[in-house]
C-alpha positions as CSV (number, residue, x, y, z in Angstrom):
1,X,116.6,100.0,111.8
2,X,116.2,96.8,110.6
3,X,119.4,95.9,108.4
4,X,121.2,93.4,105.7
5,X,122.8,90.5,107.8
6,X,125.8,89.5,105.0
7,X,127.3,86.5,106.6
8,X,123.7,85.0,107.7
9,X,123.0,85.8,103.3
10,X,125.9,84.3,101.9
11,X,125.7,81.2,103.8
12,X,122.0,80.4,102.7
13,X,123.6,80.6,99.3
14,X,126.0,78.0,100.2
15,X,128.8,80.2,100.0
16,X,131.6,79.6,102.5
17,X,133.9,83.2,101.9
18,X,133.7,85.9,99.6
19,X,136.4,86.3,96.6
20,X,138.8,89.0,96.3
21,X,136.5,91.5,94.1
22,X,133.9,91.1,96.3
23,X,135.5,91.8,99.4
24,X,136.8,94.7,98.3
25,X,133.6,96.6,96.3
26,X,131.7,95.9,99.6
27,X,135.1,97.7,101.3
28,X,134.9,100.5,98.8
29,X,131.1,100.9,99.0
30,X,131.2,101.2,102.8
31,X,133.7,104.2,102.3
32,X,130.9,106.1,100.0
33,X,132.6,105.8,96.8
34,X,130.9,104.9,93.5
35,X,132.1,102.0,91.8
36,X,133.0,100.9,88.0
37,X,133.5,97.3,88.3
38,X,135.1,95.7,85.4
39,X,135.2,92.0,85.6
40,X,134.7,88.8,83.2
41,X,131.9,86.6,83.1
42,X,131.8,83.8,85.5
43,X,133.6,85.9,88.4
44,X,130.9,86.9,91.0
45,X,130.1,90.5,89.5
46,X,126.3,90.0,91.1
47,X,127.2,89.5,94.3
48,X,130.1,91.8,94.2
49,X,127.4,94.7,94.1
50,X,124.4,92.9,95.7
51,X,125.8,92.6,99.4
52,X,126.8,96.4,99.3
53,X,123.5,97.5,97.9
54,X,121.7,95.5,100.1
55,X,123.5,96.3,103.2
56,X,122.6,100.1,102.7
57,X,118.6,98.4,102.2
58,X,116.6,100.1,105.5
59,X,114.1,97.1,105.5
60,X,111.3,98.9,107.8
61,X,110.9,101.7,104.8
62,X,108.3,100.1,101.8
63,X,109.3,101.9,99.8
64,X,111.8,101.5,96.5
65,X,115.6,101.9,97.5
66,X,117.7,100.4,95.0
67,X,117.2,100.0,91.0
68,X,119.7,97.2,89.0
69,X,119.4,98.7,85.1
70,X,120.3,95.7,83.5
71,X,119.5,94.4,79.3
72,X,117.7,91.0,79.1
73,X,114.5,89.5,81.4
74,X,117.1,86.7,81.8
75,X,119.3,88.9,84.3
76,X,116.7,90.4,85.6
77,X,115.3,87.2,86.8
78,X,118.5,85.5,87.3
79,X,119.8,88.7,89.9
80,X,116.1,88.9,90.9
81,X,116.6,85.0,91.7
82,X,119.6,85.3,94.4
83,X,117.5,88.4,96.5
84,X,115.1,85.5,97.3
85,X,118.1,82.9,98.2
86,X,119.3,85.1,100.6
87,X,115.9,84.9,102.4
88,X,116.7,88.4,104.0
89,X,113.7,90.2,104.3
90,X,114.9,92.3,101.5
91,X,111.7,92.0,99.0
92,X,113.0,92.5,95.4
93,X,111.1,92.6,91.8
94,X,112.0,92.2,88.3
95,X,110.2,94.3,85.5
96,X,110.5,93.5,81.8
97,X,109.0,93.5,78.4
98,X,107.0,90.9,77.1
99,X,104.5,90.8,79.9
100,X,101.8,93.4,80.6
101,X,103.5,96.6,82.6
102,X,99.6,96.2,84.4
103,X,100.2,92.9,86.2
104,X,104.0,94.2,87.2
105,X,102.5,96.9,88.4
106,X,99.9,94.9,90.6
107,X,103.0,93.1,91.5
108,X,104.7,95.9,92.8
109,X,102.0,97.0,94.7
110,X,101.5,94.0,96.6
111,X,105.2,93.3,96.9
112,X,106.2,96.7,98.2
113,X,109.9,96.0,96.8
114,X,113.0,97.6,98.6
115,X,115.0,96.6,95.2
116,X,113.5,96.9,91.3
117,X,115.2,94.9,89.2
118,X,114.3,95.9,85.4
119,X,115.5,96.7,81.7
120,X,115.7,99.9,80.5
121,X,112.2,100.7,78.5
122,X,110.1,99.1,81.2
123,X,111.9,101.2,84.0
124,X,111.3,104.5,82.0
125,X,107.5,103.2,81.8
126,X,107.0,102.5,85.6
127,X,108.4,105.5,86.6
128,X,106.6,107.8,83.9
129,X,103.7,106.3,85.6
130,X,104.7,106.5,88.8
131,X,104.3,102.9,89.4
132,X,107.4,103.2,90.8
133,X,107.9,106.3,93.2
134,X,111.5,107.9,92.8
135,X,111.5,109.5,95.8
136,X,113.3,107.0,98.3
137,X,115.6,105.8,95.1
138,X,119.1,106.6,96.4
139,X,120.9,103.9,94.4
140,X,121.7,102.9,91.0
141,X,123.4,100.0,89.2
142,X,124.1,99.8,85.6
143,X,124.7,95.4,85.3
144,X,126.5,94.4,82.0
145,X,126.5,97.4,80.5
146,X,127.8,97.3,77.7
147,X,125.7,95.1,76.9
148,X,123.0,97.7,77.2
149,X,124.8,99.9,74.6
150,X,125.2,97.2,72.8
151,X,121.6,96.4,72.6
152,X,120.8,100.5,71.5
153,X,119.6,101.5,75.5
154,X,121.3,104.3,75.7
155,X,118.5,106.7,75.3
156,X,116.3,104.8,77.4
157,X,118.8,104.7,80.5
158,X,119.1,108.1,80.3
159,X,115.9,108.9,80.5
160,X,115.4,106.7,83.4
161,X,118.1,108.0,85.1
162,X,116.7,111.5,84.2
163,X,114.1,110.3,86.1
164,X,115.6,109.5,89.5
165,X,117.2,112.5,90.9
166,X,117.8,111.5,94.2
167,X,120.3,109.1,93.5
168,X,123.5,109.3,95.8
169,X,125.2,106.0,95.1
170,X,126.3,104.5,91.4
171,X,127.8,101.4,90.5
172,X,128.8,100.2,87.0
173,X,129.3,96.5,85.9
174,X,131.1,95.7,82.4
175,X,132.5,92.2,81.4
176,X,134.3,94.6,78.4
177,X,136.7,97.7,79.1
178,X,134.6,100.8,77.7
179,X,136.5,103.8,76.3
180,X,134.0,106.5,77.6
181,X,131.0,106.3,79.8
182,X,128.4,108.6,78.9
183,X,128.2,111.6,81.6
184,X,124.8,110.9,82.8
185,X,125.5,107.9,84.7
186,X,127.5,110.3,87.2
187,X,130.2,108.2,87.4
188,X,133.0,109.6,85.2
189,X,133.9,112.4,87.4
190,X,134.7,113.0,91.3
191,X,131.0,114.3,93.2
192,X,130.6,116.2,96.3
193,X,127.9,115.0,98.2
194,X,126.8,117.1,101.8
195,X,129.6,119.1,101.2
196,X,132.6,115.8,101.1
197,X,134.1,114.4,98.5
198,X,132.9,111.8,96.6
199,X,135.0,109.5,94.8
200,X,134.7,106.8,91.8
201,X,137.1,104.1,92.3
202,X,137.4,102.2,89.2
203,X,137.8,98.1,89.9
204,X,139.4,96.3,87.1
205,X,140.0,92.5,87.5
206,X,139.2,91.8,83.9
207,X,142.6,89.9,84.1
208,X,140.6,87.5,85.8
209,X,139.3,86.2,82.1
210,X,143.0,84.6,81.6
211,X,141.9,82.5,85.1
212,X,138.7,81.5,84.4
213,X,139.9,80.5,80.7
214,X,142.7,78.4,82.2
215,X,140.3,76.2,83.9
216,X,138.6,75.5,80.4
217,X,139.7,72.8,78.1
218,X,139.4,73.6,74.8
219,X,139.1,71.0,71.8
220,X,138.5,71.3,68.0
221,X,135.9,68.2,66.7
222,X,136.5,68.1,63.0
223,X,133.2,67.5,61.0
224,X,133.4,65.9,57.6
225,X,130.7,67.6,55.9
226,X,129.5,70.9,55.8
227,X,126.5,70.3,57.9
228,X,127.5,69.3,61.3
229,X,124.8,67.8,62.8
230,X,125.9,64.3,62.3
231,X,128.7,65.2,64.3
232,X,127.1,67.2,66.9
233,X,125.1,64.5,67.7
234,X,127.9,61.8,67.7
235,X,129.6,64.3,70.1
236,X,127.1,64.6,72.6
237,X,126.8,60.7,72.9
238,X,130.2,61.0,73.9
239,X,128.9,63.1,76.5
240,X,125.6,61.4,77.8
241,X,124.2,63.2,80.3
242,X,126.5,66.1,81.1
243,X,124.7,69.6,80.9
244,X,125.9,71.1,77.4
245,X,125.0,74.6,75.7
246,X,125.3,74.3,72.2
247,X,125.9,78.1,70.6
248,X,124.8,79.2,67.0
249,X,124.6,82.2,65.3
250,X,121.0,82.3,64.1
251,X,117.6,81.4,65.3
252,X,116.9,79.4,62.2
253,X,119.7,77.2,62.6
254,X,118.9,76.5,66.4
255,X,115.3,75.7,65.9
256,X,116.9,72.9,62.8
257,X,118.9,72.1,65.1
258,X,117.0,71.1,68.5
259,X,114.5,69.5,65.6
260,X,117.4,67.0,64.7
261,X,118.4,66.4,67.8
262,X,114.8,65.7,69.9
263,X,113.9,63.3,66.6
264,X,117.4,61.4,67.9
265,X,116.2,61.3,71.7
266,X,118.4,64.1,73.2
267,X,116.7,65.6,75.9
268,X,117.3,68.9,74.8
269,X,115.9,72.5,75.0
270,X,116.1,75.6,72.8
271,X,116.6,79.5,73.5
272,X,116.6,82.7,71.1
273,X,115.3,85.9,71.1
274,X,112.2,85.4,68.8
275,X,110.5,82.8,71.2
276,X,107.6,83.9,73.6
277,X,108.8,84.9,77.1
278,X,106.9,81.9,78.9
279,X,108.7,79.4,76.3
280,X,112.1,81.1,77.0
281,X,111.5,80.2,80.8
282,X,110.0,77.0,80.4
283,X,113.6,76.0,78.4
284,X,115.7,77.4,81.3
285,X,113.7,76.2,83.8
286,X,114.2,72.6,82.1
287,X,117.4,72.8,81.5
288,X,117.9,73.8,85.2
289,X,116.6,71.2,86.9
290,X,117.9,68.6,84.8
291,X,115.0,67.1,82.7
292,X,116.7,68.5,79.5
293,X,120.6,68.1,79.3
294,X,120.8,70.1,76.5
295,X,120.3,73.7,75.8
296,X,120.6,74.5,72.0
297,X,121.0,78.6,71.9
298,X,121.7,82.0,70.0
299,X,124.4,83.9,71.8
300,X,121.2,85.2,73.9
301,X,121.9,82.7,76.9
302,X,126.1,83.3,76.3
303,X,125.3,86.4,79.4
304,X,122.6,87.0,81.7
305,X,122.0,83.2,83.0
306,X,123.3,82.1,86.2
307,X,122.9,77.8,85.4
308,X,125.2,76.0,87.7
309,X,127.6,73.0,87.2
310,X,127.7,73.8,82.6
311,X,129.9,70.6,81.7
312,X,130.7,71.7,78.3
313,X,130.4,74.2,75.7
314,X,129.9,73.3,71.8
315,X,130.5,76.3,69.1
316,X,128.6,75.0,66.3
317,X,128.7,77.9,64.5
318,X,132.3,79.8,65.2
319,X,131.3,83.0,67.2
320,X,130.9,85.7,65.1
321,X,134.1,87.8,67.3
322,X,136.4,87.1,70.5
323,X,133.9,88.7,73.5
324,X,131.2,85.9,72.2
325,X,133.8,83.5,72.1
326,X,134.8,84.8,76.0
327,X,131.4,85.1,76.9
328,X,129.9,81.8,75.5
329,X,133.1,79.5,77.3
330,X,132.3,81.7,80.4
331,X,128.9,79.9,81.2
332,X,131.2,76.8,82.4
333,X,134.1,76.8,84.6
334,X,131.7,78.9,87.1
335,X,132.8,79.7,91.1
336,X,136.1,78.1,90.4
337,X,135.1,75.0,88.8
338,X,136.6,73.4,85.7
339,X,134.5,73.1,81.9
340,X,135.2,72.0,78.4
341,X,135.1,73.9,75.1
342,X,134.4,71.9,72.1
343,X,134.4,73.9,68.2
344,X,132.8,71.9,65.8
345,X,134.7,73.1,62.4
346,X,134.2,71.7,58.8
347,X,137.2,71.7,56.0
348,X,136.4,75.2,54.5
349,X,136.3,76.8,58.4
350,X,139.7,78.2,60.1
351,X,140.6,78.6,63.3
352,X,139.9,82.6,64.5
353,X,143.2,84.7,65.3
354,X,141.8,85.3,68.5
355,X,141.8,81.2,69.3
356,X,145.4,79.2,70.0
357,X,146.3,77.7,66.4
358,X,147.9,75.0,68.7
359,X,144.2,74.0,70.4
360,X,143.9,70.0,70.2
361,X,142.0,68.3,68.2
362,X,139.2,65.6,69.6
363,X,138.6,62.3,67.9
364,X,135.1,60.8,68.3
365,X,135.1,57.1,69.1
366,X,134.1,54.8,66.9
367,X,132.0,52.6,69.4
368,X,129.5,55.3,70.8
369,X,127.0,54.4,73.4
370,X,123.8,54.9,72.7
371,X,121.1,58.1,73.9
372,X,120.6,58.4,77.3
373,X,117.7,60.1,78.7
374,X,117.2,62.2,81.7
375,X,116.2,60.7,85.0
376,X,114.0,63.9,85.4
377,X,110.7,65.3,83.8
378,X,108.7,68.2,85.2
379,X,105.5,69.1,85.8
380,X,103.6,71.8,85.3
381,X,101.2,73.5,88.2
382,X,99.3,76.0,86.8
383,X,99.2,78.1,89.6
384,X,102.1,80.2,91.8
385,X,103.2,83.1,94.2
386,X,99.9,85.1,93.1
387,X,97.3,82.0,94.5
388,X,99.9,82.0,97.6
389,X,102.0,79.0,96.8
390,X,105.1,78.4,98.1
391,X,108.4,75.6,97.7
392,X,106.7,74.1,101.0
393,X,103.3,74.2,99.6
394,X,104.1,72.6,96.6
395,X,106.8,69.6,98.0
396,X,103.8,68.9,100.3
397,X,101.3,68.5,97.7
398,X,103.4,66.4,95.2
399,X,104.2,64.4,98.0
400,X,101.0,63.6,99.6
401,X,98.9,63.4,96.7
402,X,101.2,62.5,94.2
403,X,102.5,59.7,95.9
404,X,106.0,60.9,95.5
405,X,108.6,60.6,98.1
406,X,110.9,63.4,98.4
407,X,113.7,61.4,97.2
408,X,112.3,61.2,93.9
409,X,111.5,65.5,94.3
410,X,114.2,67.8,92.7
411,X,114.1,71.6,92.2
412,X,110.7,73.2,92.6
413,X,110.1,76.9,90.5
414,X,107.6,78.8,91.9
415,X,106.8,81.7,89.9
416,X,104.0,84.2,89.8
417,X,101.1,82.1,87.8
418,X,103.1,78.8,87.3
419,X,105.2,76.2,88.9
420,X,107.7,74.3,87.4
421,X,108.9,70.7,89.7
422,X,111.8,68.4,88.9
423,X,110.3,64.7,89.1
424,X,112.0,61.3,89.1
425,X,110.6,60.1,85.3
426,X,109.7,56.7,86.1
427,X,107.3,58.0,88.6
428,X,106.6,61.3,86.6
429,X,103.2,59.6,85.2
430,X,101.9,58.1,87.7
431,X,101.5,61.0,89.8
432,X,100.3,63.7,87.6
433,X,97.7,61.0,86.9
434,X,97.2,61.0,90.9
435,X,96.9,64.5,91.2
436,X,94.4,65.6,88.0
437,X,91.1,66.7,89.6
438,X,92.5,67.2,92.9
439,X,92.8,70.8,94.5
440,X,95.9,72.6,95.9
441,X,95.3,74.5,99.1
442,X,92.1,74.6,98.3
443,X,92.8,75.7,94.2
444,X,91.3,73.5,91.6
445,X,94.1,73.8,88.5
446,X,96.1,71.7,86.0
447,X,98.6,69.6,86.7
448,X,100.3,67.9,82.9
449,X,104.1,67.6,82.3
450,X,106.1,70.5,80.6
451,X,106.5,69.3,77.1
């Protein structure tokens, strides 16, 4: 059988060693336990229960193996994301709303996917209609899931559940300890399976969060008026072009927000809940590869995004309780790496018992330098993986038609009807205007930059 090489996986991620938790859930896995893994944001939870999973993955079977429950299309593409890193042979798909549940389920039939990775509602529908076949389905993972309850799934995950019975393996994920876990995830008691005992061994490292938030600077920027934006904007000149989230509590006030700031030249990008799915991935995707350095954002984008290298962390708005407050500051300070945490607060604002009352203050220099734009745009192909493009395809293309050298080439999305490529902006111009007209393995589309 042709199986899961770990160390071959990890390295293609540019990993050099495991961490702690993840050494020891693939340790407890192997022994046939199930798993609750409790663990903060920022600490390698995915891979903590992707390498198991995938090590169980038989790759010669077609069929379904593995399903990761998870809340948000962000995750789902994010986990879905690090399957294809890994370049194992393992063939994964993600499955959410806001796209038709028809072309996901023309996907799955071409893809033949060992691992579904989906949200709760659009599970229960493939399965209902057999899309996806239950019957080689022998493991489960619940990812962030309190942040399922959170969002009202409960119903819907037991349903899917209902809907698997073959399960034999479980794993839990929770960034937040959870006082009961409902009984139909089958994890909250001790199984037998083939007649031996089957354990749940509960993994709690959320003492990890005082770790990660030690490597996080925090600051508090005083704003003069009411309104901050004056101030925001000051404070990102301070930053130039660092990669900054800015977090508020409303989708009104980000969309005012990015407004201000693009009319003042800051490459910037905005994310909330009531924007259209290709818009949400056109931000990210932006943001990502460097054309935008900032992200303006609802607490949507505080979990479920895996963005590298986050310099700094602005609470416009003070979160609205202490997990938003953990899990916005956990989008920096990723894999060991250090981040700043900035909170904007005008006179009539106070700092939150769950903050230190001794967190420093940051001045703003007087002499700021001025807006500096990003060195990247992107472009926009629209084609991808369904007209059989690939990274390769499309480096080649940019490069030989587009005049481009690969020097001036950064990260290339290929997704199912799109592509998304990182371009040097000086050059950016010049070789869309190269390419218009011309034909990509032997496909006539458009080629314009992502506004």
């Amino acid at each position: 059988m042709n199986r899961f090489q770990i160390q071959e996986a990890i390295t293609k991620l540019g990993i050099i060693q495991l961490n702690e938790m993840q050494q020891k859930s693939m340790a407890v896995f192997a022994d046939g336990s199930d798993i609750i893994l409790l663990s903060p944001t920022g600490t390698g939870k995915t891979l903590a229960y992707l390498l198991p999973v995938m090590s169980e993955i038989n790759i010669d079977d077609e069929r379904v193996q593995a399903v990761v429950i998870v809340p948000s299309r962000e995750l789902a593409l994010q986990i879905d994301n690090v399957i294809r890193q890994m370049k194992s042979g393992i063939r994964s798909v993600s499955c959410y709303g806001g796209r038709p549940a028809m072309e996901e389920h023309r996907t799955l039939t071409g893809v033949k996917p060992h691992i579904v990775i989906a949200t709760p509602g659009r599970l229960v529908d493939h399965l209902e209609k057999r899309n996806i076949e239950p019957d080689a389905i022998n493991t489960v993972v619940l990812d962030e899931f309190d942040k399922c309850l959170e969002f009202g799934f409960l119903d819907e995950m037991r349903h899917a559940i209902g809907l698997m019975p073959l399960i034999k393996r479980r794993i839990l994920l929770s960034a937040t300890d959870s006082d009961k876990i409902p009984s139909f995830v089958g994890v909250d008691t001790d199984k037998k399976r083939n007649g031996k005992a089957i354990k749940t061994v509960r993994m709690d490292y959320l003492d990890l969060r005082e770790q990660v938030s030690s490597r996080i600077s925090t600051n508090i920027v005083h704003s003069p008026v009411k309104d901050k934006l004056e101030t925001l904007l000051c404070l990102l000149r301070v930053f130039r072009q660092q990669r900054t989230i800015v977090f508020l509590n409303y989708r009104e006030a980000v969309e005012r927000t990015y407004q201000f700031l693009k009319e003042h030249g800051v490459s910037c990008e905005m994310f909330h809940g009531a924007m259209d799915q290709e818009h949400r991935e056109k931000s990210i995707y932006k943001f990502g590869n460097g054309t935008s350095n900032v992200l303006v954002s609802t607490d949507l984008s505080a979990r479920g995004l895996d963005i590298p290298e986050i310099d700094n962390i602005v609470h416009y708005h003070l979160p609205l309780n202490e997990d938003a407050y953990i899990h916005r500051n956990g989008r920096t300070a990723r894999w060991q790496s250090e981040g700043h945490a900035y909170i904007i607060l005008h006179e009539d604002e106070v700092v939150p018992e769950y903050m230190d009352k001794n967190t420093p203050e940051f001045h703003i220099p007087r002499n700021l330098p001025d807006i500096m734009k990003s060195e990247w745009g992107t472009i926009y192909i629209g084609k991808g993986k369904r007209d059989k493009l690939s990274k390769m395809d499309v480096l080649g293309f940019v490069c030989k038609v587009g005049g481009l050298t690969r020097d001036d080439v950064g990260r290339i999305d290929v997704k199912e009807h799109q592509c998304f490529v990182a371009v040097k902006r000086n050059v950016l111009s010049a070789s869309i205007d190269l390419m218009k007209g011309q034909k990509i393995k032997g496909i006539k589309t458009l080629f314009v930059e992502a506004k």
